[in-house]
VOGU-3710 file (C-alpha; in Angstrom, 3 decimals, decimal comma):
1> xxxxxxxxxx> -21,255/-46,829/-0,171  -19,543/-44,314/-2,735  -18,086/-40,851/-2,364  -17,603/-38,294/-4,769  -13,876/-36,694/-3,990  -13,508/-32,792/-4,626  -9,918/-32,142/-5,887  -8,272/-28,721/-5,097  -11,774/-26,693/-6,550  -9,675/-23,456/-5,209
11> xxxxxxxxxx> -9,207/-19,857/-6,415  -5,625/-20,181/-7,459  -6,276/-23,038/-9,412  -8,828/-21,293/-11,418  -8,854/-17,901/-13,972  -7,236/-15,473/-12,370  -5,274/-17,249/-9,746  -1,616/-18,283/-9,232  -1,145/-21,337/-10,720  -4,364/-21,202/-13,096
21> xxxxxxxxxx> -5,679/-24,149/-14,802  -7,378/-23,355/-18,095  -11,068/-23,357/-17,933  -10,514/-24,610/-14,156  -13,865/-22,937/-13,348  -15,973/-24,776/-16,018  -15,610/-27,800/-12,948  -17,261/-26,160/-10,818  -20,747/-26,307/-12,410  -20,074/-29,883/-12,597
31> xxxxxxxxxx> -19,329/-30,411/-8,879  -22,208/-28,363/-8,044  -24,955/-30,573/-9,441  -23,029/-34,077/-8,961  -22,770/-32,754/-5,130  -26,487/-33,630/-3,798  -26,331/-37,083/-5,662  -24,000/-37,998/-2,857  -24,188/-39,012/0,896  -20,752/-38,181/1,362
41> xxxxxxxxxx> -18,619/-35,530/-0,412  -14,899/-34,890/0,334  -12,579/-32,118/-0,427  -9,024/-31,843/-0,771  -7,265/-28,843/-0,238  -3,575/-27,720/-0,877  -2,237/-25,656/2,158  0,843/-24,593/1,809  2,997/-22,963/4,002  4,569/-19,593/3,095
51> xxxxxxxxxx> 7,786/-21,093/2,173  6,823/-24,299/0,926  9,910/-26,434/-1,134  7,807/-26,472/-4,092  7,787/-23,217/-4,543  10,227/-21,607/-7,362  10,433/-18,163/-5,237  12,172/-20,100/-1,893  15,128/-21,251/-4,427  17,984/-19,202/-5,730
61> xxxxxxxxxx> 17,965/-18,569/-9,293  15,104/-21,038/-9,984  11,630/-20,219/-11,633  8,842/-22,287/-12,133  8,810/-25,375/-14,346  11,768/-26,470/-13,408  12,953/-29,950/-11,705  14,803/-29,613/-8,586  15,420/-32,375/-5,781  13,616/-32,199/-2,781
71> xxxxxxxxxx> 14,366/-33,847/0,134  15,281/-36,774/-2,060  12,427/-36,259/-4,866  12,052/-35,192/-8,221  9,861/-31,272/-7,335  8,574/-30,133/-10,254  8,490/-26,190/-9,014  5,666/-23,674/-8,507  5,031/-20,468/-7,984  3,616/-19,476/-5,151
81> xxxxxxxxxx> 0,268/-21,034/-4,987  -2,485/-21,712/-2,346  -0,786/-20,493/1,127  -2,501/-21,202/4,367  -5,194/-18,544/5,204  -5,182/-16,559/1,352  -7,880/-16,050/-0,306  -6,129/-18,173/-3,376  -6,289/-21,242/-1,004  -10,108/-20,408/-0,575
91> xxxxxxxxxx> -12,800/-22,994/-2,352  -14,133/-21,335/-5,048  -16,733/-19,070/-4,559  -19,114/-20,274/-6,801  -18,611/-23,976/-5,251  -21,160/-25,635/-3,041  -19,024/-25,714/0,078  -22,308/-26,652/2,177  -22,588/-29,988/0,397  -19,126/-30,661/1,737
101> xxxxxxxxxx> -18,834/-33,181/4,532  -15,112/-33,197/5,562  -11,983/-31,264/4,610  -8,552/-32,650/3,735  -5,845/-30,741/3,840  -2,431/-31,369/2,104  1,258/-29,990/1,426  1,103/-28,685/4,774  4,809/-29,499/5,318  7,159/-27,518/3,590
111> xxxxxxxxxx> 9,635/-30,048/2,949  7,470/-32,429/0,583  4,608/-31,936/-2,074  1,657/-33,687/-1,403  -0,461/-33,787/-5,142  -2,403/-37,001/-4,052  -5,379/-36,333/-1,415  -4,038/-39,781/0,326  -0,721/-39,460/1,012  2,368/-37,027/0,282
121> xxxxxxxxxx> 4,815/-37,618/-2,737  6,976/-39,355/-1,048  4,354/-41,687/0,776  5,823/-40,769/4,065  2,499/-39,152/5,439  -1,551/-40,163/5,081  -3,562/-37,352/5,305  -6,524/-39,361/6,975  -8,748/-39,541/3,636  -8,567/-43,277/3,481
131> xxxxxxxxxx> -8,577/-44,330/7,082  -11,660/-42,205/6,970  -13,559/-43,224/4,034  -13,175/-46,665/4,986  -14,672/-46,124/8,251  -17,564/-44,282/6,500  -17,844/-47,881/4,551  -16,618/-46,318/1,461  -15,899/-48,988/-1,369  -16,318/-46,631/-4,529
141> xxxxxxxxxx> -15,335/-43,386/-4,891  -15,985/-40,914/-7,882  -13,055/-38,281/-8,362  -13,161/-34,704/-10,449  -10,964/-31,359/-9,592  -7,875/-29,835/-10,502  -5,856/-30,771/-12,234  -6,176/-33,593/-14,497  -2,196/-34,273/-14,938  -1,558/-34,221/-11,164
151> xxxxxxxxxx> -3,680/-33,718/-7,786  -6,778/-35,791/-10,091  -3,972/-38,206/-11,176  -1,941/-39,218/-8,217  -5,282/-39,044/-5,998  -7,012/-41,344/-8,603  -4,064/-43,775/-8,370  -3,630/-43,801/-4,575  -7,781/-44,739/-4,266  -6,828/-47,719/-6,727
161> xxxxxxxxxx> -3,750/-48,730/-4,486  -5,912/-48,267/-1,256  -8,533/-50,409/-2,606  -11,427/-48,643/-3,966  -13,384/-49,104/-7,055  -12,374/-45,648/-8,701  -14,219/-43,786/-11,423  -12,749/-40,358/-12,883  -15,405/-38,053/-13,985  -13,711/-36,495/-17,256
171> xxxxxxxxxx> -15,176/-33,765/-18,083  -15,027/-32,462/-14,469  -11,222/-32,254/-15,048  -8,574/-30,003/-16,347  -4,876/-30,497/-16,872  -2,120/-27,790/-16,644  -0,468/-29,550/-19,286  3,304/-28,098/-18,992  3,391/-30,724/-21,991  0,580/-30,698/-24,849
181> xxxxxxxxxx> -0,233/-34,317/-24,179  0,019/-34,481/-20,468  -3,646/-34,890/-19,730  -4,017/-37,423/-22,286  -1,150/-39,219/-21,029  -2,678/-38,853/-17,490  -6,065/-40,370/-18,717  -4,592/-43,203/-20,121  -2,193/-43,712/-17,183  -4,665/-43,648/-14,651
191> xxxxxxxxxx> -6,960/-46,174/-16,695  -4,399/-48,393/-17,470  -4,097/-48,156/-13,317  -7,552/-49,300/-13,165  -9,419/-46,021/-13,307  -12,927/-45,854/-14,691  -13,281/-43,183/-17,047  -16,585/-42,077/-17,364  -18,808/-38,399/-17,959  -20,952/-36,479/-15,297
201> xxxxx> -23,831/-36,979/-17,980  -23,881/-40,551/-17,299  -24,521/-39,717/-13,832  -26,906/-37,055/-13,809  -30,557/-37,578/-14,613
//
């Protein structure tokens, strides 16, 4: 069975919001007509806690960009992005939220970053999305979101590691890029991982 994974499709993430990706919204079209090719479609959500450790604001003298240690980590910071119950932690609106079977959230705890859907950075915590899509008889899953250099990368990587045959839908993807080439880099990191690249176009008929 396969699974198409959402990655972070929410408002901060997109024009206008917090942390915004460029062209973050031109996913969502994407999503929206990959959705109903699916039996089962999961979404990962960051939910972070007011004073989450990623956050440049919670830090004296810090600001975004920079590399801090947390908790024994390398924390790229933030700003404040995505907090529990805010309308920039909100899907979308434009996204097909009914299509949706289950929601994953992640970075709940303030003390670690979570960008994959599986697991935190650290590895210390699952957030249920494998244990569950194996039970579902999951063997292939199909990832696109936000962003390309991070949640999309590290959640791409973990589904390799857990076992799945993984495919990254490309142009369903967008990188923050803090460096030109980070995206690139990503791409070629993840398939060198064992990631599929491939387009929505040779999925949709």
């Amino acid at each position: 069975m396969k699974a198409l994974i959402l990655v972070d499709l929410q408002n901060d993430f997109c024009p206008g919001g917090a942390l915004a990706v460029h062209e973050g919204d031109q996913v969502i079209p994407i999503a929206n007509r990959l959705i109903p090719q699916f039996e089962l479609v999961v979404a990962t959500q960051d939910w972070h806690p007011a004073n989450h450790g990623s956050f440049a604001a919670v830090h004296y003298m810090k600001r975004p960009g920079m590399v801090i240690d947390l908790n024994g980590l390398d924390q790229v910071l933030w700003p404040i992005h995505c907090v529990q119950e805010s309308f920039g932690a909100e899907f979308h609106p434009t996204l097909n939220q009914a299509g949706i079977t289950k929601i994953f959230p992640k970075g709940t705890d303030k003390g670690i970053d979570s960008y994959s859907g599986f697991f935190d950075n650290g590895k210390r915590k699952s957030t249920g999305l494998s244990e569950y899509l194996k039970s579902e008889g999951v063997t292939q899953v199909f990832v696109l979101g936000l962003a390309a250099d991070f949640c999309v990368k590290f959640t791409s990587l973990d589904a390799v590691s857990e076992g799945f045959e993984t495919y990254l839908i490309q142009d369903a993807t967008r990188g923050v890029n803090l460096n030109p080439d980070d995206t690139e880099n990503a791409f070629r990191e993840m398939n060198e991982a064992g990631v599929n690249l491939i387009s929505s176009s040779s999925m949709l008929v």
